[in-house]
C-alpha positions in Angstrom: 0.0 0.0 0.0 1.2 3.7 -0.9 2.5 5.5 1.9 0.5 8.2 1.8 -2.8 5.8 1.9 -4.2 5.8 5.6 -3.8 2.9 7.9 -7.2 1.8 8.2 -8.8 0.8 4.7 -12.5 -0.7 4.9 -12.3 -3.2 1.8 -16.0 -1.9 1.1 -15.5 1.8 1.3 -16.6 2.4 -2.1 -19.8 0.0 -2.8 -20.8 1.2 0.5 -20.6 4.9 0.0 -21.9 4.7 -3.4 -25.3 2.6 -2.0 -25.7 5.2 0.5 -25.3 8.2 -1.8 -27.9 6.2 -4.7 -30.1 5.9 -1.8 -30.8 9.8 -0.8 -30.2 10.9 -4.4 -34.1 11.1 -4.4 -34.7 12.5 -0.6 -32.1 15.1 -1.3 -33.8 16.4 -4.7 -37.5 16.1 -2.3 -35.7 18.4 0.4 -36.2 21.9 1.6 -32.1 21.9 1.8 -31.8 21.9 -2.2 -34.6 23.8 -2.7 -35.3 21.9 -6.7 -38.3 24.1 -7.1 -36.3 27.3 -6.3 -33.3 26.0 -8.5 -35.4 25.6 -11.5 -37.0 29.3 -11.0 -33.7 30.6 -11.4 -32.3 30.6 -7.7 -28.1 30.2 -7.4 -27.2 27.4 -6.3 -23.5 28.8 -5.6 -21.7 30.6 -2.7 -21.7 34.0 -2.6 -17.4 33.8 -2.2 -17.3 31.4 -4.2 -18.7 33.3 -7.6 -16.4 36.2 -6.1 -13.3 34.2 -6.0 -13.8 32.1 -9.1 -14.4 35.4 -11.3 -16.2 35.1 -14.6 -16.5 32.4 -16.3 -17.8 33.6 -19.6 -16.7 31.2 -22.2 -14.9 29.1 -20.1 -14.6 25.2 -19.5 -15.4 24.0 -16.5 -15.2 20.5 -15.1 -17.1 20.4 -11.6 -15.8 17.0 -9.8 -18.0 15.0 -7.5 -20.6 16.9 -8.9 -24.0 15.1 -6.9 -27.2 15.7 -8.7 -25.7 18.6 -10.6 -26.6 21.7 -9.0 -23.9 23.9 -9.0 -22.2 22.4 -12.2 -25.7 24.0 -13.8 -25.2 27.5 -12.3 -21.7 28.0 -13.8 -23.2 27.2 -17.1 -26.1 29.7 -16.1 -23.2 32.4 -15.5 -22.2 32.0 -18.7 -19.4 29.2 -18.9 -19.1 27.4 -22.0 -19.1 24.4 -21.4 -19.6 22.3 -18.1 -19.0 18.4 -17.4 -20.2 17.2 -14.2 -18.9 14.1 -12.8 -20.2 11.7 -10.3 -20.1 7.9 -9.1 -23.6 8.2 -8.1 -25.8 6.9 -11.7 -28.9 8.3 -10.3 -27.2 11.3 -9.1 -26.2 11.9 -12.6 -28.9 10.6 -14.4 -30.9 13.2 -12.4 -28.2 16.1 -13.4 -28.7 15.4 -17.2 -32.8 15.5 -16.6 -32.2 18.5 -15.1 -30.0 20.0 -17.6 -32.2 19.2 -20.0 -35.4 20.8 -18.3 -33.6 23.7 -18.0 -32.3 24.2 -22.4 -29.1 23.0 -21.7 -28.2 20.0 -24.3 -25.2 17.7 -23.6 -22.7 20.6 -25.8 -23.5 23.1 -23.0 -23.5 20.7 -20.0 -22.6 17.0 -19.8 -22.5 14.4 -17.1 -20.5 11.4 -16.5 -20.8 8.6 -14.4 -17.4 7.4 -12.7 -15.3 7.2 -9.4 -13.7 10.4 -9.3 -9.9 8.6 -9.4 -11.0 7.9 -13.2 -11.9 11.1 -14.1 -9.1 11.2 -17.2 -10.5 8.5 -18.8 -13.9 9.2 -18.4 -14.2 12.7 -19.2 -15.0 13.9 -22.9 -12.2 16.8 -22.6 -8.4 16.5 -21.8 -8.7 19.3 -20.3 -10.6 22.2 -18.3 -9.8 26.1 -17.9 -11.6 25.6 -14.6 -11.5 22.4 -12.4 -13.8 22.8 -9.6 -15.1 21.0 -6.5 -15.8 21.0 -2.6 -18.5 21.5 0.1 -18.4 18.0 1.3 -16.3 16.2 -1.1 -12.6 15.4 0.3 -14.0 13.6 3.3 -15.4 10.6 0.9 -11.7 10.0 -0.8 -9.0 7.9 1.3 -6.0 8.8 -1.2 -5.7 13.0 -1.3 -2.4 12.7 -3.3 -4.1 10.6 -5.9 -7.1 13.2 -6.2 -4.6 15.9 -6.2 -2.6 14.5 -9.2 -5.6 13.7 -11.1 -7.7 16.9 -11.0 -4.5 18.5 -11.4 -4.3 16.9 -14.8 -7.1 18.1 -15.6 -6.7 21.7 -15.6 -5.4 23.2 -18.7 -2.5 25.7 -19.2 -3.1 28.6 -18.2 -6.4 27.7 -16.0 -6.6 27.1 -12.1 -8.8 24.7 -10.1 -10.7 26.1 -7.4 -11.9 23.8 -3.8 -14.3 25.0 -1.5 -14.5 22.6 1.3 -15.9 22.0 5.2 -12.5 23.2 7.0 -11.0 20.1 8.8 -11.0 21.4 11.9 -14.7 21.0 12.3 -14.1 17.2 12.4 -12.2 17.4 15.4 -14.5 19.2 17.8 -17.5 18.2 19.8 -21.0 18.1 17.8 -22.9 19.5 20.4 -21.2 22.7 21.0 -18.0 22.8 18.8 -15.8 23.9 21.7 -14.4 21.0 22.5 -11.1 19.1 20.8 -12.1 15.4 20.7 -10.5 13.7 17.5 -7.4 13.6 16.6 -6.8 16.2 13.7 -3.7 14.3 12.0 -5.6 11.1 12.6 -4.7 8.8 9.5 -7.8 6.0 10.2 -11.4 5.8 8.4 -14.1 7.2 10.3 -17.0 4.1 9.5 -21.0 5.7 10.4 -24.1 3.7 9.8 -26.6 7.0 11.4 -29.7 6.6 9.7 -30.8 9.7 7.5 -29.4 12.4 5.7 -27.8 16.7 6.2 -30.9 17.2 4.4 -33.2 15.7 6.0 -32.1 14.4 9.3 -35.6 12.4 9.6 -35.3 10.5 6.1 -35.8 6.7 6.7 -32.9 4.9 5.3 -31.7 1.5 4.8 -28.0 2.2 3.3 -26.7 3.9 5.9 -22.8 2.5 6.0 -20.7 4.9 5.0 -16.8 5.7 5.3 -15.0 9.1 5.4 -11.4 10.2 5.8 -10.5 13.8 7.3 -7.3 15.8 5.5 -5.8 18.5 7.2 -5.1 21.9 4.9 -1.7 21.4 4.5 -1.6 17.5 3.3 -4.3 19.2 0.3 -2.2 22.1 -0.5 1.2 20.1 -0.5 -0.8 17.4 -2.8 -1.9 20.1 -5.1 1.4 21.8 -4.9 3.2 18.4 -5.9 1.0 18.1 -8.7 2.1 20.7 -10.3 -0.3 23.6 -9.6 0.7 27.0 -8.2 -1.1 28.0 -5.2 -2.9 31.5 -5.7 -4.9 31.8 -2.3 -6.3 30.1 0.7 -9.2 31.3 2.7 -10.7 30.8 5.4 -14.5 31.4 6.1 -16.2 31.7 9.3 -19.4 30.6 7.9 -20.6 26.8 7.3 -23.7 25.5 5.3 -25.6 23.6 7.5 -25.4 23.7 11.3 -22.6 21.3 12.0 -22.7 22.4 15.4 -26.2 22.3 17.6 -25.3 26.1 18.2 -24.8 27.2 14.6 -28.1 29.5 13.7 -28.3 30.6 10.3 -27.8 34.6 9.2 -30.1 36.0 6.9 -28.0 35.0 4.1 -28.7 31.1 4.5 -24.8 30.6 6.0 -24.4 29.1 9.6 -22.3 31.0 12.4 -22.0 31.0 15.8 -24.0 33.5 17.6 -23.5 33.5 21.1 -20.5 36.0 21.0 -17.7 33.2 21.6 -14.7 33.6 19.8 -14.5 32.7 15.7 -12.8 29.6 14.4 -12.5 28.4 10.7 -15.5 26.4 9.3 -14.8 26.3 5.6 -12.1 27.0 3.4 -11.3 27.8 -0.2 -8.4 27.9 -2.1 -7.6 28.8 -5.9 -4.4 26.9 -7.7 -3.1 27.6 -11.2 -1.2 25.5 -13.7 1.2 27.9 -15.4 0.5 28.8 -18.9 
């Protein structure tokens, strides 16, 4: 086993995240949390920093990795990008993306989707390359090899263009879930974290029978040193005090649909961003 692979390595990690995820494909395209109706009236689906740090995309390629049900892959091609490929290893996830891509005017030249682990993106994309490779917001945490991810979107990006990961900030795994004030976990912990809790982030009620799933957490610096190696320049990294959903039981959301805490205590990091270019 490669080195930089953890310790722990569930044999089933990938069947069983890939049952779960088929499972609450539907429940999450039902749910108040994605908000479908909204989305097809013409509501973002994207992060406010995130169209800010991205820029324009007008005329641009865009690759959106781990993609889900297609989302935010469709509101790049909204702003104006070129072309967009979504890819996920989820078949209804993606066989939901092209419906929806289709309801919406956009035919497979404007925005395509691909079924495939994320590790065999090269092969299964229709492009060699991307001016924009971009990904995040819950992604990492299903992977157990970071350095392989790295190398591979890496190779995807095309001279001159960047890729661009939003993502949960690590520390967040490492704290209590009640109150998020507590250390707990062991931040440079290498092992698999294996959960079978019923339900889903979108609907915490959702009656499920797929419910194994295994995750891996990756500290900022083992993804920037991965990208880094890979031959990408690192342009920024950002930190945002804001999360998505309430990881925390005393997160309350702002009027701009972000979670913080509230209660006056003292910030820490819950997501982070980071833009890195490949050199013309």
């Amino acid at each position: 086993m490669p080195a930089h692979l953890p310790a722990e390595f569930p044999a089933d990690w990938r069947e069983a995240n890939r049952s779960s995820w088929d499972e609450r494909v539907p429940i999450h395209v039902a749910s108040d949390f994605y908000d479908l109706a909204g989305f097809r009236s013409g509501k973002d689906a994207l992060r406010d920093f995130e169209v800010e740090e991205v820029g324009d995309v007008t005329g641009r390629t865009l690759l959106h990795l781990q993609c889900h049900f297609g989302q935010d892959t469709l509101s790049w091609a909204r702003r104006g990008a070129a072309r967009v490929v979504g890819l996920d290893f989820s078949e209804p996830a993606v066989e939901t993306a092209r419906s929806l891509a289709t309801e919406l005017g956009f035919g497979p030249d404007r925005a395509a989707f691909v079924a495939a682990d994320v590790y065999d993106a090269v092969e299964a994309v229709p492009d060699r390359s991307y001016d924009i490779v971009y990904t995040g917001t819950g992604a990492l945490t299903w992977l157990p090899d970071i350095t392989r991810w790295a190398e591979t979107a890496a190779s995807l990006v095309a001279p001159g263009g960047f890729l661009y990961l939003a993502e949960f900030h690590p520390l967040t795994d490492v704290l209590d879930d009640e109150t998020g004030s507590r250390v707990v976990h062991d931040y440079f912990s290498r092992d698999a974290w294996v959960d079978e809790t019923p339900g889903t982030y979108a609907d915490l009620g959702a009656r499920t029978v797929n419910n194994r799933s295994v995750e891996w957490q990756h500290p900022i610096g083992e993804v920037v040193s991965a990208l880094c190696a890979a031959g990408l320049r690192l342009e920024f990294l950002r930190e945002h005090d804001v999360s998505l959903f309430p990881r925390f039981e005393t997160l309350t959301a702002d009027d701009n649909g972000y979670y913080r805490f509230q209660d006056g205590r003292p910030r820490i990091p819950l997501m982070y961003s980071l833009k890195a270019v490949r050199p013309a």
